[in-house]
N, C-alpha and C positions, 0 to 999 in steps of 0.2 A: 504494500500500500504506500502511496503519496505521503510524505511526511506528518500534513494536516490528519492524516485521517489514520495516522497509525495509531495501535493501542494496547502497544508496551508499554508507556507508562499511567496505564491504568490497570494491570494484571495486577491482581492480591497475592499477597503471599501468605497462603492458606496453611496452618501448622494444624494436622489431626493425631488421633491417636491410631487411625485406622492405615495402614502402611496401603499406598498403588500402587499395581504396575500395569503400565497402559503396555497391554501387546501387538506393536503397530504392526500391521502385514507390511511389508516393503515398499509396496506402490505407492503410501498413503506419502510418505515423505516428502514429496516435491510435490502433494495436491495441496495449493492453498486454502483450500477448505475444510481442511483437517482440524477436527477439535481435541484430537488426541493430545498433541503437540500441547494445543492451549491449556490441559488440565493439567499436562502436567509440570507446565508451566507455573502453574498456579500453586499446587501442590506439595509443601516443603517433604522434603526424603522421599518422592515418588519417583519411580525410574520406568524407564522408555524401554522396549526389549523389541528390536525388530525380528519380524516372523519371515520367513520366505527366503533369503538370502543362501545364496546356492552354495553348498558349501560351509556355513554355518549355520548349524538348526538352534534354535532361539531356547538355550535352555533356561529352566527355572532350576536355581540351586536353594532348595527347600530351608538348608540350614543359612545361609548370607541374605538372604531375600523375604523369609517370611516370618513376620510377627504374631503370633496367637495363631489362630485359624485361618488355614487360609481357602480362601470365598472365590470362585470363579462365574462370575456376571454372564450368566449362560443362558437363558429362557427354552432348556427344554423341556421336557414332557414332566423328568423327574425331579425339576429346581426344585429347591423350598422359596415362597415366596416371601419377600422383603417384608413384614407388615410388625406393629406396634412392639408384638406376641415374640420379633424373632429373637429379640436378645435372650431372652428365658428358655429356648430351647437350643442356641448355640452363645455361650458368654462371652465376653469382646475379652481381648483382645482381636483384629482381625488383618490379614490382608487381603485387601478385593484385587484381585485378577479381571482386566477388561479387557476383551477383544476390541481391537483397532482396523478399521478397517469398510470396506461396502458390506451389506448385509449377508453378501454370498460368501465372502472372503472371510468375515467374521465368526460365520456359523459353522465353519469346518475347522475353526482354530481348537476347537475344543474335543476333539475325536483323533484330529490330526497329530496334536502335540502328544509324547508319551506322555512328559511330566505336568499335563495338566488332566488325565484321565481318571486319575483316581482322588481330584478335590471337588469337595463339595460345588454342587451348581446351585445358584439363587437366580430368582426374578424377580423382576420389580412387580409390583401388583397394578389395578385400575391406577389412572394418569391421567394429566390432560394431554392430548397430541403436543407431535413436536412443534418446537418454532423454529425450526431449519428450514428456512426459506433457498438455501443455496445449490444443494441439490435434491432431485426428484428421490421418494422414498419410495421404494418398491413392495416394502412389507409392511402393512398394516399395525400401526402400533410403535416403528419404528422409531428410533431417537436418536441425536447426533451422539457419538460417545462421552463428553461434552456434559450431557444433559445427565445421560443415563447413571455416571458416574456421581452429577450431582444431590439426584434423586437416591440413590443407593444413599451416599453419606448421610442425608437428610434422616434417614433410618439409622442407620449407623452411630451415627454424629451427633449433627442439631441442623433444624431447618437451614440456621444461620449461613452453615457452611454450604447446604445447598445453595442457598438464596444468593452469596456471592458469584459463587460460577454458572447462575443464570443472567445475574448481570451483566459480567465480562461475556458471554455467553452470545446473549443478546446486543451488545459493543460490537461487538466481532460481525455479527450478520449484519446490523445496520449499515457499519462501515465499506462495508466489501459490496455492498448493494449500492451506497454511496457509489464508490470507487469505478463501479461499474455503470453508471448514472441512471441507474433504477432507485425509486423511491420503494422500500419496507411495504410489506401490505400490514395493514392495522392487524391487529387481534380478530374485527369484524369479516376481513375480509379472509383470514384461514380459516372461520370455522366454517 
């Protein structure tokens, strides 16, 4: 982005107790659109692990890497879902695992990888849609990583924590919509 419309300095520097690692698939690196990048940006002690790299497979080293339990942000059939209830049936300490990546790309990080086959999977429960206006969602329900991440903490965490990285969040798509001289569609006009 243009200098006026950059928004590094307005990224928080968000301290949790819940350790991330954003697992970017390789592609996602040079997409400007990538909200991986941005959380964990955001994020103090979160680390970036690229997936896909020919010759490097992206491991997770359970003991350097994970704090308490560690949580893989997976929505499939067998998740446990994110809700009020979950701290009481798994106790925090935590680290969330998040695939990075398009919907297709993302959904085989978790079958594909050895070292993420045998960690818990969670979902996020009812939400309101995304506000990623930047690219087209292909799966119903879908969320930028970005979000998904923030909603998770929200559970995890405290709203608060959410609430910032949908600020910055929302920073990010105005500008880039900006940048591209598209005006944002209101709130009215996503739903």
């Amino acid at each position: 982005m243009s200098a006026p419309l950059c928004i590094c300095a307005s990224i928080p520097r968000l301290t949790t107790a819940t350790r991330v690692i954003v697992l970017m698939h390789h592609r996602e690196v040079k997409m400007p659109t990538n909200t991986g990048r941005l959380a964990h940006q955001c994020l103090v002690g979160s680390q970036l692990i690229l997936r896909g790299l020919k010759d490097h497979p992206a491991e997770l080293d359970a003991d350097a890497s994970f704090v308490g339990t560690p949580l893989l942000l997976h929505p499939t059939d067998d998740a446990i879902e994110l809700d009020a209830g979950f701290q009481a049936k798994i106790p925090p300490p935590y680290t969330l695992i998040v695939p990075d990546g398009s919907w297709r790309q993302a959904s085989k990080m978790g079958s594909r990888e050895e070292s993420l086959k045998a960690i818990v999977r969670i979902k996020l429960g009812p939400y309101a849609p995304s506000r990623y206006q930047l690219r087209k969602e292909t799966k119903p329900g879908g969320l930028a990583t970005i979000e998904a991440i923030g909603r998770a903490l929200g559970v995890l965490e405290s709203p608060a924590t959410e609430a910032e990285l949908e600020k910055i969040f929302a920073l990010m798509v105005e500008r880039t919509l900006r940048s591209r001289g598209v005006a944002p569609a209101s709130a009215s006009q996503r739903s």
